[in-house]
N, C-alpha and C positions, 0 to 999 in steps of 0.2 A: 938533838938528843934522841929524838924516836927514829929517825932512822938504822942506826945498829942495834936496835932490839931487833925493828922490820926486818933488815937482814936475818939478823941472827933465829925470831922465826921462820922467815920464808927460805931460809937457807934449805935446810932437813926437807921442807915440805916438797919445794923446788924438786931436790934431788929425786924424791922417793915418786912424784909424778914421772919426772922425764926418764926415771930406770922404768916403769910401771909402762909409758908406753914404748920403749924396746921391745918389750917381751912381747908385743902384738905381732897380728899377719904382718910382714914383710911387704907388702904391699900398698900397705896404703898410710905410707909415710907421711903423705901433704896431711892424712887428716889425723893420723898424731900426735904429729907436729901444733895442731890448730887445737885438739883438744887440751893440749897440756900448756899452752899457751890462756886458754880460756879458766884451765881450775887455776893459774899461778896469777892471773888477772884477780879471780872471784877474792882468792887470798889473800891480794892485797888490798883492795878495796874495803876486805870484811875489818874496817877500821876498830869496830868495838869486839872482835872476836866472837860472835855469836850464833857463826854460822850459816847466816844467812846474811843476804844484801838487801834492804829496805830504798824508798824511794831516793833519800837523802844521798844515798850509798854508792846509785847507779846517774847521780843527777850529770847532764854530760856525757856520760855514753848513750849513744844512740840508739844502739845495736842492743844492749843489756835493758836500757828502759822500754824496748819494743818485745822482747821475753817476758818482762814485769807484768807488762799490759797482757800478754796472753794467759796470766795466771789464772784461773778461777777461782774465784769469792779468799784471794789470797794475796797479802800487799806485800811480799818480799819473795825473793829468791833463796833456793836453797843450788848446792853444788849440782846436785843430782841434774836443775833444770837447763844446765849449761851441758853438760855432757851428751852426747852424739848416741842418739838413740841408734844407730844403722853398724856402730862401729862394734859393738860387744853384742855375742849370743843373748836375746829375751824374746821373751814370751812366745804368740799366735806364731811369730813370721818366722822363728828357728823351729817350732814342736812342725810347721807345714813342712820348710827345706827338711827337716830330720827323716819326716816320716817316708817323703819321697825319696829317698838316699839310702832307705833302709827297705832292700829289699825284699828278702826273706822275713820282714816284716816282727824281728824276735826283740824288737824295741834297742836293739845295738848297733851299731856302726862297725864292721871290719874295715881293713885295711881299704877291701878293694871299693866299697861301700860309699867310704869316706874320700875317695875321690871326686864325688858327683857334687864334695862339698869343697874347694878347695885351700879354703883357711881349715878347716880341719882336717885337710890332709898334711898340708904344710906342718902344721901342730899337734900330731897325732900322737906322738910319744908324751910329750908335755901334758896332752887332754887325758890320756888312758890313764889315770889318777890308780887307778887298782894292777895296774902290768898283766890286764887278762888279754889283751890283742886286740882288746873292742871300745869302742865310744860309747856311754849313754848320754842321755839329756840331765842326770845327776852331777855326774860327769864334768860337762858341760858348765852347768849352772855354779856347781863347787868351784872352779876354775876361774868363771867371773866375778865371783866374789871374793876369792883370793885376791884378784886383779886391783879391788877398787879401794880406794881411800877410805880408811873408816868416816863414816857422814855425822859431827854432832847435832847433836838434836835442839831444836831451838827451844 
């Protein structure tokens, strides 16, 4: 009996992941592939719907109980700690690649600019959120949060 509910949620969520990573760089398919693999894992695992995976949750995977163990002063997982820190524009390590990509230094990315970044040249029109010809890190950030699964809160 609980299986076609499980479908019938993981269904919607499924999809709205694996369209979510289409719309990534063209490049880096395997990892994807591997992310949207791991939120449709988290999903169905998250047997009481609450968000997050507790110890009971992950008992058996290996891989998820060795994530758990790195949490600090924290005994469950939320989606956020499965997702691929390297794959979506954040924080220090994009405002670094940014600044040096931006030459003339006016806090925007032009065309020729955002070549020296090459997923945000591949994606230049998609990221230009406002059609003024230029990239910010607003920009940027607005774009990745369009991107991501709304996260509930436990």
């Amino acid at each position: 009996m609980t299986a076609p509910i499980v479908i019938r949620v993981l269904g919607p969520l499924a999809l709205a992941l694996s369209s979510m990573a289409l719309q990534a760089a063209p490049g880096d398919k395997t990892m994807r592939v591997y992310s949207t693999r791991m939120e449709t894992l988290f999903i169905r695992l998250d047997v009481n719907g609450d968000g997050r995976l507790d110890a009971s949750e992950v008992q058996g995977r290996r891989a998820l109980s060795r994530v758990l163990k790195r949490q600090n002063n924290r005994s469950y997982l939320l989606l956020k700690d499965l997702r691929l820190q390297d794959s979506s524009p954040s924080g220090p390590r994009l405002k670094r690649h940014f600044r040096k990509a931006d030459l003339d230094q006016n806090h925007r990315l032009n065309r020729q600019e955002a070549k020296r970044i090459p997923w945000i040249s591949l994606n230049f029109n998609a990221l230009d959120g406002d059609r003024d010809g230029s990239v910010t890190l607003e920009e940027l950030w607005n774009h990745q949060r369009s991107l991501a699964p709304p996260q509930r809160l436990p």
